[in-house]
C-alpha positions in Angstrom: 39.8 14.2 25.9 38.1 11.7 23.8 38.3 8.2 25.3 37.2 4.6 24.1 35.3 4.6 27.3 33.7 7.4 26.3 33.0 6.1 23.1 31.2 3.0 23.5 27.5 4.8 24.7 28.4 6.9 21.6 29.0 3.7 19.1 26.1 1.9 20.9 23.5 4.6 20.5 24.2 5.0 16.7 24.0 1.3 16.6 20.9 1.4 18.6 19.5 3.7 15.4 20.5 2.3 12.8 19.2 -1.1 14.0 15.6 1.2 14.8 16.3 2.8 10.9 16.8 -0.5 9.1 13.6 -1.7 10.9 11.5 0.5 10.5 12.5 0.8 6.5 11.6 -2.8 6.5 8.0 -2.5 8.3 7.7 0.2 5.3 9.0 -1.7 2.6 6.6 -4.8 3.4 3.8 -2.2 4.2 4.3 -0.6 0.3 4.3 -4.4 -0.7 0.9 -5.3 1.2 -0.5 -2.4 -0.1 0.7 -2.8 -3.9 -1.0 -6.4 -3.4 -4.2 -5.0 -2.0 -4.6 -2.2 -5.2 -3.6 -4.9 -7.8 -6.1 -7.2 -6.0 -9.2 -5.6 -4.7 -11.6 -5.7 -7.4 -11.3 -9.6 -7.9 -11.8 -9.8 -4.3 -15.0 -7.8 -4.6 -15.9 -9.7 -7.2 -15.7 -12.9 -5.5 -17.9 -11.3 -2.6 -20.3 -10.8 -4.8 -19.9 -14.6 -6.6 -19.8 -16.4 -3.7 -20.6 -13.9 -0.9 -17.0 -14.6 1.3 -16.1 -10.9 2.5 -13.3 -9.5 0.3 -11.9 -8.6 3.6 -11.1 -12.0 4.4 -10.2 -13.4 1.5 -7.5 -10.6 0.7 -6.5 -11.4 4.5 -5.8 -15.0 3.5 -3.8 -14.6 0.4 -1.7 -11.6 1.6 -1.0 -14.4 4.5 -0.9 -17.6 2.7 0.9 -15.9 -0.3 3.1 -13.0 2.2 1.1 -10.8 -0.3 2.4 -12.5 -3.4 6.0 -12.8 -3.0 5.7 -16.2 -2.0 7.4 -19.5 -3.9 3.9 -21.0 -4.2 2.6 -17.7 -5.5 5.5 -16.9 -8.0 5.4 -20.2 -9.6 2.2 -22.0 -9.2 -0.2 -18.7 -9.1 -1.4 -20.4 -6.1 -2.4 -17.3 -3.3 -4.2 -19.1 -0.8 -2.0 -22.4 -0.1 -4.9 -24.4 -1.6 -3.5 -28.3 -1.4 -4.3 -31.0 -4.3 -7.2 -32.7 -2.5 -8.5 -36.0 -4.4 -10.7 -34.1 -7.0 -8.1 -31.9 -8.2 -7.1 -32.4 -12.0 -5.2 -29.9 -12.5 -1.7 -28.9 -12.6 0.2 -29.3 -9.2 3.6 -28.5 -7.9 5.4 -30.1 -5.1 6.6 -28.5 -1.9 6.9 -29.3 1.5 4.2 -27.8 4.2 2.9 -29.7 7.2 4.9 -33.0 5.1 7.7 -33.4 2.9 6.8 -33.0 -0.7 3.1 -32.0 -0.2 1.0 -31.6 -3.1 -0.2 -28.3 -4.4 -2.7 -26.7 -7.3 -1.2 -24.5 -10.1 -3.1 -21.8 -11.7 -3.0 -20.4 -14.4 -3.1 -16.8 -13.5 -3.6 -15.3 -10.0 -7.4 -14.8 -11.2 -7.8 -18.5 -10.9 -6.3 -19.2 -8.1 -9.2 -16.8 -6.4 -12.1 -18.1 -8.0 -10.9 -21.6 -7.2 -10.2 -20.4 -3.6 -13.9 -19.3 -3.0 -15.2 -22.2 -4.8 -13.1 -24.2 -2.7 -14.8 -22.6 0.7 -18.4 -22.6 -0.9 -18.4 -26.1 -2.0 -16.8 -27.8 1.6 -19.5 -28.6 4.0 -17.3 -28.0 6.7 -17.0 -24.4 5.6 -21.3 -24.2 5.6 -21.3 -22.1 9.1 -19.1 -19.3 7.6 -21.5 -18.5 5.4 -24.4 -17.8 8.0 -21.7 -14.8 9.9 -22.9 -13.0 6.9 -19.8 -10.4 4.9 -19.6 -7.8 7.5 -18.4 -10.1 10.5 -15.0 -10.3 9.0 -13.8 -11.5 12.9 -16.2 -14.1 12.9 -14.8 -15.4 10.1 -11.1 -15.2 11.0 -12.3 -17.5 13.9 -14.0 -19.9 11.5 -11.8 -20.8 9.3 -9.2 -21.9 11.7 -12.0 -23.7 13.4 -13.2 -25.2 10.3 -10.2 -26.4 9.6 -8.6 -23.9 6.7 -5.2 -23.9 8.1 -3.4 -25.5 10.6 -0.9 -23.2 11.9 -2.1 -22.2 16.1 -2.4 -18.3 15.5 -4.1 -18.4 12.1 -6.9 -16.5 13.5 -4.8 -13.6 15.0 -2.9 -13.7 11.8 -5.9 -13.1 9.4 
């Protein structure tokens, strides 16, 4: 005889797999994203390694982080992939969110293009950013270490992040 004693390990196992379906269909529904990001993105990111010599690894690292690979707010409506702030010298468009403060200040790109040549600009002209550039592009590590070191983000596991 079939009993609701019996059927609780039954009702809790299926719950057990669907919770374990639903996750996993997640992980591979933000995998498919990541990757779509990477293939639209991984030229320009070569590009700028060449430009500027910051590894393509790293900077497609930082705005799949900074931007969760494009689906972002920031990204969406201000073409901004990296989390770049205004910064005195900026004159160009901004947007408005709130970050570390309330109602932080932001730069707006045009297109997404923009937003990663102004990123590597951004590292390349910053002093503090100098050291990075003696790790060389292969020592993608080292440079997960230094820009959280450096200052690039604030957030305590930015290195294990990247």
């Amino acid at each position: 005889m079939f009993t609701i004693q019996h059927s609780i390990p039954f009702i809790l196992k299926k719950i057990y797999f669907l919770l374990i379906f639903c996750t996993l269909h997640l992980i591979s529904q933000t995998d498919s994203v990541i990757l779509a990001y990477i293939q639209q993105n991984y030229q320009n990111a070569k590009e700028q390694m060449v430009n500027y010599q910051i590894p393509a690894s790293i900077t497609l690292a930082q705005a799949i982080l900074e931007s969760a690979a494009g689906t972002s707010d920031l990204a969406k409506k201000s073409n901004n992939h990296f989390g770049i702030k205004c910064h005195l010298e900026w004159k160009g468009d901004t947007v408005r969110k709130t970050d570390d403060t309330l109602n932080e200040c932001f730069r707006k790109y045009e297109n997404f293009i923009d937003s990663y040549t102004d990123h590597s600009r951004f590292i390349k002209s910053r002093p503090r950013y100098i050291g990075l550039f003696y790790l060389g592009i292969t020592n993608y590590k080292a440079w997960c270490i230094g820009l959280k070191q450096f200052g690039y983000a604030t957030h305590k596991k930015y290195t294990e992040d990247l």
